[in-house]
C-alpha positions as CSV (number, residue, x, y, z in Angstrom):
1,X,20.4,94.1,67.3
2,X,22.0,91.0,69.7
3,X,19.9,88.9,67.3
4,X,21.2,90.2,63.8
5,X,24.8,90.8,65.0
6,X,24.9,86.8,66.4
7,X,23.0,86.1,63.4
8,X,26.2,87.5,61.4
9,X,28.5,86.0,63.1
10,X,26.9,82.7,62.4
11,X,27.1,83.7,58.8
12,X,30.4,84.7,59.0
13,X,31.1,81.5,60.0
14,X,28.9,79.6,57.6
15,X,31.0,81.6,55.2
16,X,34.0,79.9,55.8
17,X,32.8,76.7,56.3
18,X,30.8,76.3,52.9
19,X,33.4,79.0,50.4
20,X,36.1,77.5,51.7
21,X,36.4,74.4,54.0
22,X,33.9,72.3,52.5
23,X,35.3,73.1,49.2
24,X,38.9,72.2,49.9
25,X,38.3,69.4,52.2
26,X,35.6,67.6,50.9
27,X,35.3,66.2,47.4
28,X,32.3,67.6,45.4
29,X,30.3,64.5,45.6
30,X,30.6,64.3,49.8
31,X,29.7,68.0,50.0
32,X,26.7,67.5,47.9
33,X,26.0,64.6,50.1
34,X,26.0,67.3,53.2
35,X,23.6,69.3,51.4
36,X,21.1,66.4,50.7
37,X,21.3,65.2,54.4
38,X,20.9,68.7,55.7
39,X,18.2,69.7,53.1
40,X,16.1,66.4,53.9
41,X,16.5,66.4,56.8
42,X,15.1,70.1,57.4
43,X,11.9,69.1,54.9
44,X,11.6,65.8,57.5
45,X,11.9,68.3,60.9
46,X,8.4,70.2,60.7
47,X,6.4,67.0,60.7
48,X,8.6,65.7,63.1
49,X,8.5,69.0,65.3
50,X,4.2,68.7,64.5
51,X,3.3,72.4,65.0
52,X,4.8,72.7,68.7
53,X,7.4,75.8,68.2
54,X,4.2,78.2,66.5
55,X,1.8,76.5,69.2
56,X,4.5,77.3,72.0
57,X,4.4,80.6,71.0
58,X,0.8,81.5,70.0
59,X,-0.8,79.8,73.3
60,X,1.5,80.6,75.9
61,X,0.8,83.9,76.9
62,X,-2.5,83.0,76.8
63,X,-2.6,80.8,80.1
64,X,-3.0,83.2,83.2
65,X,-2.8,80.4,85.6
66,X,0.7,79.0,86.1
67,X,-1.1,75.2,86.5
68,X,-2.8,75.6,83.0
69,X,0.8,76.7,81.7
70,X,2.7,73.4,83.4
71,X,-0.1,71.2,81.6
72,X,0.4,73.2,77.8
73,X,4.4,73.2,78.4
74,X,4.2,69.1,79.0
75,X,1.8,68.5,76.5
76,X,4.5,70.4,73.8
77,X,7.1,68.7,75.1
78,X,5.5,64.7,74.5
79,X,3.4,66.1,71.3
80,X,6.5,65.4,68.7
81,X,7.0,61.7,70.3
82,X,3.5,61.0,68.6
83,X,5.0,61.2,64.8
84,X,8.9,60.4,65.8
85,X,8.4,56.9,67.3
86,X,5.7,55.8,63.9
87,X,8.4,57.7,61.9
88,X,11.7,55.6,63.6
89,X,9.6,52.4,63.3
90,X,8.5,53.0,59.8
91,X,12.2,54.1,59.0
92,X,13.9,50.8,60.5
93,X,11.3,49.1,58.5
94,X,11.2,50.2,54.9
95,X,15.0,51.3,55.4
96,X,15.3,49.5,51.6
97,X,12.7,51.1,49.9
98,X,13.4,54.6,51.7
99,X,17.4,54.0,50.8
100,X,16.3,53.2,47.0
101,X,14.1,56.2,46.5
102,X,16.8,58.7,47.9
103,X,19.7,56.9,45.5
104,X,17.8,56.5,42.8
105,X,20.3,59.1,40.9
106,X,23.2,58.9,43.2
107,X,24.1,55.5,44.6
108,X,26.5,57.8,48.0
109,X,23.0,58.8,49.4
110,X,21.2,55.2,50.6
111,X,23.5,54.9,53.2
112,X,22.9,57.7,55.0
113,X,18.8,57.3,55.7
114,X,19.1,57.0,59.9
115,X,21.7,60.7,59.5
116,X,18.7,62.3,57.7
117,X,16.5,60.4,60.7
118,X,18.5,61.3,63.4
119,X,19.3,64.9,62.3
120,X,15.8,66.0,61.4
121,X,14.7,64.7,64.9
122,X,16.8,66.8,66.9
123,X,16.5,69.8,64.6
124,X,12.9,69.2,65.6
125,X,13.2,69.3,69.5
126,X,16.1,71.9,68.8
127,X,12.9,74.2,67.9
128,X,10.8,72.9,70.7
129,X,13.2,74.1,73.0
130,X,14.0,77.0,71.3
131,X,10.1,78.2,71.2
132,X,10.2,77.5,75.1
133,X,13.2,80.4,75.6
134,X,11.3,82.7,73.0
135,X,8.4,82.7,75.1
136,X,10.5,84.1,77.8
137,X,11.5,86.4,75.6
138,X,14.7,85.0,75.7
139,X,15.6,84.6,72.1
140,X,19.5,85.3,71.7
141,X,21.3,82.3,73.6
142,X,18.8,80.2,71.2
143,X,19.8,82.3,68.2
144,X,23.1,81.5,69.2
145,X,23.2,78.2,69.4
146,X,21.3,78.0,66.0
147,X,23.3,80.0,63.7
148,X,27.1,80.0,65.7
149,X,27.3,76.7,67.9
150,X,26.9,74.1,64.9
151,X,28.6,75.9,62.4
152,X,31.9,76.8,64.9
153,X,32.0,72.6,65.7
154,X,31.3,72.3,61.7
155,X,34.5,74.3,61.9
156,X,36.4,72.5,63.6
157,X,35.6,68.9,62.0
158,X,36.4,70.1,58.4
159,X,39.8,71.0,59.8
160,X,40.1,67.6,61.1
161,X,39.4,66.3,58.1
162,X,42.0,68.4,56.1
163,X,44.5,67.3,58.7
164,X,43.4,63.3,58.0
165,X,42.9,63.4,61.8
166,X,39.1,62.8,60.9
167,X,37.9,60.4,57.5
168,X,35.3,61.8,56.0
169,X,32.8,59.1,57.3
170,X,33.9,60.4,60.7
171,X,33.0,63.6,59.8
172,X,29.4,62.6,58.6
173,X,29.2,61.0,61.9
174,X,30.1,64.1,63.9
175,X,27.4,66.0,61.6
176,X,25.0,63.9,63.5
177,X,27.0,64.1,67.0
178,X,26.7,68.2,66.4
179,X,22.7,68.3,65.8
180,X,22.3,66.1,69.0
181,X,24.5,68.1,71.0
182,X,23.0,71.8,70.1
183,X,20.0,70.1,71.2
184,X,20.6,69.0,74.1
185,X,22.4,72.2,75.5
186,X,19.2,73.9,74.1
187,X,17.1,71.7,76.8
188,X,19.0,72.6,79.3
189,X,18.9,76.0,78.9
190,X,14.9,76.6,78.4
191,X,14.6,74.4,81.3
192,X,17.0,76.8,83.5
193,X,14.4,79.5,82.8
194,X,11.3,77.3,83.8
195,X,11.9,74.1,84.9
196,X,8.7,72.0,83.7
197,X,6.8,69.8,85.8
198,X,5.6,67.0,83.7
199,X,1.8,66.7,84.1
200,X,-0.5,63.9,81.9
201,X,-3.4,66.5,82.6
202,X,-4.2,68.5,79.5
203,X,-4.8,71.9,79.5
204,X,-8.9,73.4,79.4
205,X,-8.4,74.2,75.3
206,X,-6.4,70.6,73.8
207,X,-9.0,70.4,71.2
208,X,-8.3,73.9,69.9
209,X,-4.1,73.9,70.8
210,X,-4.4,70.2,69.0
211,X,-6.1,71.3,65.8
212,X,-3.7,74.6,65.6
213,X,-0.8,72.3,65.9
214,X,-2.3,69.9,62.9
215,X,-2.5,72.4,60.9
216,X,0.7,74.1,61.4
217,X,2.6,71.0,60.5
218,X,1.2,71.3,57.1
219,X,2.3,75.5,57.4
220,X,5.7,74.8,58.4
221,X,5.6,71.9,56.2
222,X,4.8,74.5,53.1
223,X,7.7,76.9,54.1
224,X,10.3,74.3,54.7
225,X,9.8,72.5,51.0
226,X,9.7,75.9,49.2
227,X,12.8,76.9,50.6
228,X,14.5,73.2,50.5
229,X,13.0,70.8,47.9
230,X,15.4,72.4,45.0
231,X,18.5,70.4,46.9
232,X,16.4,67.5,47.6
233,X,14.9,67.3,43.5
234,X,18.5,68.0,42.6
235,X,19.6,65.0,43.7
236,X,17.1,62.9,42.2
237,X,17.6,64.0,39.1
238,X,20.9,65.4,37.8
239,X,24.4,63.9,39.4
240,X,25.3,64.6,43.1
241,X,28.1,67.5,42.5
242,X,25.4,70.2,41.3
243,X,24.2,69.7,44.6
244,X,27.6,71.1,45.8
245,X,27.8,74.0,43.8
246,X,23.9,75.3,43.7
247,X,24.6,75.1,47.8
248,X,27.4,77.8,47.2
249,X,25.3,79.7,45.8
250,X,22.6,79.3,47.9
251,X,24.7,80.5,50.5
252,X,25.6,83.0,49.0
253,X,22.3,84.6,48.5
254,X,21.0,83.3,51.7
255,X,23.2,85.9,53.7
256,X,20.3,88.6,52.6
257,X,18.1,86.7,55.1
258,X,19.7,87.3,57.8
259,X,18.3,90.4,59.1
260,X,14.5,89.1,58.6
261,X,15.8,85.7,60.7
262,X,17.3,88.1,63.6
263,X,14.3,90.3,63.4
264,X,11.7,87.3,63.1
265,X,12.7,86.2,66.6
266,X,11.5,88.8,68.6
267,X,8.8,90.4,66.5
268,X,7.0,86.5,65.9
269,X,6.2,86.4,70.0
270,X,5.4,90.5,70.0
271,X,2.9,89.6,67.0
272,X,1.2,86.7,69.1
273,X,1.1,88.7,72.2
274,X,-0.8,91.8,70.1
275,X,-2.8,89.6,68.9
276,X,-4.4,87.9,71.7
277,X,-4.3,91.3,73.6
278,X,-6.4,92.7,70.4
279,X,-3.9,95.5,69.8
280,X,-5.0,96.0,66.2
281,X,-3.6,99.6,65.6
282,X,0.2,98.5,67.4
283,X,-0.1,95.8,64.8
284,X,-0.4,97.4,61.8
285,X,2.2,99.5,63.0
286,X,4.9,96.3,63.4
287,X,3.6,95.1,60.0
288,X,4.4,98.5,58.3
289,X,8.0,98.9,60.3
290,X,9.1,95.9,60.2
291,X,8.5,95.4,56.6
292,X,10.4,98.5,55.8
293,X,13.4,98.5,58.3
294,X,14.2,94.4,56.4
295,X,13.2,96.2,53.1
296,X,16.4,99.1,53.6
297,X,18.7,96.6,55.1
298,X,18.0,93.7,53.0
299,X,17.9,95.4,49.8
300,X,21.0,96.6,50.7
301,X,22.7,93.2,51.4
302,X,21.5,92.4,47.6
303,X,23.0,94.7,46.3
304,X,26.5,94.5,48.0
305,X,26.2,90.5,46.8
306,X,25.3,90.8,43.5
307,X,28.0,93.4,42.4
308,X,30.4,91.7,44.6
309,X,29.6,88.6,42.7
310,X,32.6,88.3,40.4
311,X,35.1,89.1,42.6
312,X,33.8,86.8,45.2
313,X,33.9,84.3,42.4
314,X,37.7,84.5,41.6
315,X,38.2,83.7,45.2
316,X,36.8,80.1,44.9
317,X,37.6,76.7,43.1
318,X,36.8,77.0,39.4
319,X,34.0,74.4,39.7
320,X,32.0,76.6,41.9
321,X,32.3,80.3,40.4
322,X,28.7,79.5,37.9
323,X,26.0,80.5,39.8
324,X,25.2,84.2,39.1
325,X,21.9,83.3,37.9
326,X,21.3,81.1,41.0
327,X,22.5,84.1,43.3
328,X,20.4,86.6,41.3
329,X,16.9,84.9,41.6
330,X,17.4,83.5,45.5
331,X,18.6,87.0,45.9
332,X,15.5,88.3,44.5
333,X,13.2,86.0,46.6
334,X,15.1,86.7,50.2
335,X,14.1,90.5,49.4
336,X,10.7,89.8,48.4
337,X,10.8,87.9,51.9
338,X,12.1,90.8,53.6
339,X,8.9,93.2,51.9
340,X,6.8,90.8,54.0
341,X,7.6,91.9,57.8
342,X,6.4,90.3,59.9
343,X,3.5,88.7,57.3
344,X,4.0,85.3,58.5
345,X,3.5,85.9,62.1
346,X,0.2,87.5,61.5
347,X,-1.3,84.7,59.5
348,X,-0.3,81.8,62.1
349,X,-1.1,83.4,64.5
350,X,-4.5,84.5,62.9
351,X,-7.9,82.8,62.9
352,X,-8.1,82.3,59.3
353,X,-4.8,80.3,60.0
354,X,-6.6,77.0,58.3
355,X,-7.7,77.9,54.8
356,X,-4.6,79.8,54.5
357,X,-2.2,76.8,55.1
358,X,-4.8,74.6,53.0
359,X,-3.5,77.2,50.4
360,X,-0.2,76.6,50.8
361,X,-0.5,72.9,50.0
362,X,-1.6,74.2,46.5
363,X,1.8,76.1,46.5
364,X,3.6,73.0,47.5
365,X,1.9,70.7,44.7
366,X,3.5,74.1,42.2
367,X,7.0,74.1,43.8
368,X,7.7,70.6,42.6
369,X,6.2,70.5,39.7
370,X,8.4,73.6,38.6
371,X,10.9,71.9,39.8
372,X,10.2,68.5,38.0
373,X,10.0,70.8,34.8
374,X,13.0,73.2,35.1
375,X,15.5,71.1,36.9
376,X,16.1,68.3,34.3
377,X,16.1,70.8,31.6
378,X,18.3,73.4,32.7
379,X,19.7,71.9,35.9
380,X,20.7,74.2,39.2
381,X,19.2,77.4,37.1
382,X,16.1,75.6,36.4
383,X,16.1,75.5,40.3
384,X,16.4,79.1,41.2
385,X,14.1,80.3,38.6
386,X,11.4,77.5,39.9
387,X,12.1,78.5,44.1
388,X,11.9,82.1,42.8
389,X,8.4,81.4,41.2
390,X,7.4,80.0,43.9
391,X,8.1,81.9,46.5
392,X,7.2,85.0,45.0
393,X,3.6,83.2,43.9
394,X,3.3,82.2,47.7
395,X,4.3,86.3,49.5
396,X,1.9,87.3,46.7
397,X,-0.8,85.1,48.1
398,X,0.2,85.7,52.2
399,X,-0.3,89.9,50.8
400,X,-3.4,89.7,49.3
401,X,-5.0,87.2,52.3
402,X,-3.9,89.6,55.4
403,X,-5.1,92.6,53.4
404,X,-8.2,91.6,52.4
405,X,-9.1,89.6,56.1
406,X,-7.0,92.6,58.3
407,X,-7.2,95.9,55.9
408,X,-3.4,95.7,56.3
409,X,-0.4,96.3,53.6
410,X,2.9,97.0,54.5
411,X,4.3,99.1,52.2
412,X,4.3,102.6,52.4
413,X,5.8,105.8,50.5
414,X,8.9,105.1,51.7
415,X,8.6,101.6,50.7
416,X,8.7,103.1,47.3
417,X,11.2,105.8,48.0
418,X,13.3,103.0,48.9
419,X,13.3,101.0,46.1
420,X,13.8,104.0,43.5
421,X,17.1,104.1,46.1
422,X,18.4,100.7,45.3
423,X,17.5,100.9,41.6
424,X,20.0,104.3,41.6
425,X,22.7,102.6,43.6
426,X,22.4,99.5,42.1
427,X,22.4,101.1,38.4
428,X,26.1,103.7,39.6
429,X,27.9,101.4,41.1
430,X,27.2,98.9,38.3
431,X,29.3,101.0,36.7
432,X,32.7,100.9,38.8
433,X,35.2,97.9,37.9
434,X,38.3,98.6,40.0
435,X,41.5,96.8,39.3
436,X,42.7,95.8,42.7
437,X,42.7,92.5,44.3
438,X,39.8,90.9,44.5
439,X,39.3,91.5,48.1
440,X,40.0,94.8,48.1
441,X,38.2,95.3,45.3
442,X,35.1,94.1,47.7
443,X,36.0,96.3,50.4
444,X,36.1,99.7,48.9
445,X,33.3,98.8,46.5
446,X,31.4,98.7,49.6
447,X,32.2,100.7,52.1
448,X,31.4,103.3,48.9
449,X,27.8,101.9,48.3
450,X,27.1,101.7,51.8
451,X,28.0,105.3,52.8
452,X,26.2,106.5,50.1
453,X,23.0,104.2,50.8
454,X,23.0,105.2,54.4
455,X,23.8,108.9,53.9
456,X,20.8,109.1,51.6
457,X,18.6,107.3,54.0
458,X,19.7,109.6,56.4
459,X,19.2,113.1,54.8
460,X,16.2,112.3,53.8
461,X,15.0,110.4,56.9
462,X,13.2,107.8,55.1
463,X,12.9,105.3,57.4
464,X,12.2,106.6,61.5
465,X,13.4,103.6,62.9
466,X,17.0,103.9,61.2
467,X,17.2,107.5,60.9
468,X,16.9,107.1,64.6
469,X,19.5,104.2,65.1
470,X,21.7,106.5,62.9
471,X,21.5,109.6,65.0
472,X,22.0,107.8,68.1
473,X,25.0,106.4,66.7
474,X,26.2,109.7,65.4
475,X,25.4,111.4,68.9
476,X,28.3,108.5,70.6
């Protein structure tokens, strides 16, 4: 609950920043230039990062002594140097060719290789260090810093910028500066909670914590480009501005993932740790739970977004206020996310973690060729429809892999009870165009979806886990 309310918060936040600030202070073609920076440089962070956050996570509570756990924790700390000093080097030297191919559209974006450089590195260690506090169990600080700290300083450069106290090449700077910072106070705090002794020793299984890592470069690899490579192939083929808008959108839509990222944080290191301890029936359990407690709260979220759309819309520069279909089929994929649970956890954490990632590389090869295919025929929609393919191609895949290798679904009757729920909310209030203000409008529309989602949840106890949130709450 710390997780998903600092979660929204960082939303909240995010909110402002991208529906408003970025929109009023930047011109179209610099706040599609954020977006390419940001996106690249999140597609650039897993290789960077090469598998160390998962491999922090999965092997750490594995190591009884507290020797063989200072060797593992300095070996994760001076793994990502092996790809960021070959990575810098090859940067400084093919900075033309690199420069060329990310301009080849739009001339703004080949100044700007060492931002992408810089950011994607310390979004890299950011994870690193993050990992460290989440074995600890000590997620929400990092959560904090993640989804509040950068978008709050974010914040507070736009607002330079809008009172010329900052140019807006001082602001792409501070981008940088921000990234580097959150970083850094991330250090220090996972170091606060165990101080790590560097050792050049290796622990008793490198070979096996080496090969994991490998592989979950190309895993993390697979996630990041199916959830950012419609930005990146934006830019290279259709003018810099669409970037701007699809990002509004994207936002948008993205606020349906929250719960699952709050969630995700504690229930990724509880999947390791019932894992290793062979806790097959308390995993099943978490799989089924955990894929309908973000199936209730996320489908709800889509809902409240989609039929909120229009009045949202009339709230924001006319440029922006296209997007339904990009809203709609992101939308559609966060929920499909949200089915999942706690899907991904198992299978990285799984012995069969190989050919399943070798599978994903497939998926990858898919993703962008939808997107070469869609994007320069129907532009930011082409995009949606192709990340929506995509994704759903890949959950469909992750389903059918953990139940056929751990007899496990996650969906149950209420799974299904559920969605005849949102279908009947979704299909009412569908119905109800009020005449207020547009804000209002989005208030009352739903406060009156929500009490009626939640009251039917409750009566007919659908869910244990929130019918018992719910009548704790009612008890206070």
């Amino acid at each position: 609950m710390r997780n998903t309310v600092v979660t929204y918060l960082g939303f909240g936040i995010g909110a402002i920043n991208v529906l408003f600030l970025y929109t009023r202070f930047l011109s179209e073609a610099y706040f599609g230039l954020v977006g390419v920076i940001l996106s690249t440089s999140v597609i650039l962070m897993p290789i960077l990062a090469l598998g160390v956050p998962n491999t922090l996570v999965k092997y750490f509570s594995g190591y009884e002594e507290r020797q063989e756990q200072q060797h593992f924790l300095s070996m994760m700390l001076l793994l990502p140097m092996l790809f960021i000093l070959p990575i810098a080097l090859l940067s400084w030297i093919s900075y033309d060719a690199i420069a060329a191919f990310l301009s080849r559209k739009n001339d703004i974006v080949g100044n700007y290789v060492w931002y992408v450089f810089l950011i994607g590195m310390a979004m890299a260690y950011f994870e690193v260090f993050y990992a460290w506090s989440k074995v600890y169990l000590r997620s929400v600080f990092g959560n904090f810093m993640k989804e509040v700290f950068a978008r709050i300083c974010i914040s507070i450069a736009l607002v330079l910028v809008s009172l010329d106290w900052l140019s807006v090449e001082g602001f792409l700077k501070c981008l940088v500066g921000i990234y580097l910072l959150r970083t850094l106070i991330m250090k220090l705090y996972a170091y606060s909670l165990s101080l790590p002794k560097i050792s050049f020793s290796l622990p008793s299984n490198t070979r096996e914590v080496l090969l994991y890592s490998t592989f979950i470069v190309l895993g993390g690899s697979v996630a990041v480009i199916l959830l950012e490579i419609d930005r990146f192939m934006i830019n290279q083929f259709i003018a810099i501005e669409n970037v701007a808008y699809y990002t509004v959108s994207i936002f948008i839509a993205t606020v349906i993932a929250v719960p699952s990222r709050a969630m995700h944080q504690i229930t990724y290191p509880m999947t390791a740790e019932l894992m290793n301890n062979g806790s097959g029936t308390e995993l099943k359990e978490l799989y089924k739970k955990s894929s309908l407690t973000l199936f209730i709260i996320a489908g709800l979220i889509f809902l409240l977004v989609l039929l909120n759309l229009e009045e949202l819309y009339q709230l924001l520069p006319l440029n922006y206020r296209g997007g339904f279909t990009v809203v709609l089929f992101i939308g559609l994929a966060k929920v499909f996310d949200a089915l999942m649970g706690n899907n991904n956890a198992i299978l990285f954490n799984s012995e069969h973690y190989r050919i399943f990632l070798l599978m994903g590389i497939f998926l990858v090869v898919f993703t962008i060729l939808l997107n070469l295919w869609f994007i320069p025929r129907f532009g930011i929609n082409g995009a949606a429809v192709a990340s929506f393919m995509a994704i759903a191609s890949y959950n469909i895949a992750k389903l059918i892999f953990v139940k056929r290798k751990f007899d496990m679904a996650p969906f149950t009757a209420d799974t299904f009870k559920v969605l005849g729920l949102l279908i009947f909310v979704g299909a009412l209030f569908y119905l109800f165009n009020f005449t207020f203000h547009p804000i209002v409008n989005i208030i009352f529309k739903s406060m009156l979806m929500s009490l009626m989602y939640i009251g039917i949840l409750y009566r007919f106890k659908i869910s244990e886990d929130i019918f018992g949130l719910l009548s704790n709450w009612f008890k206070r």
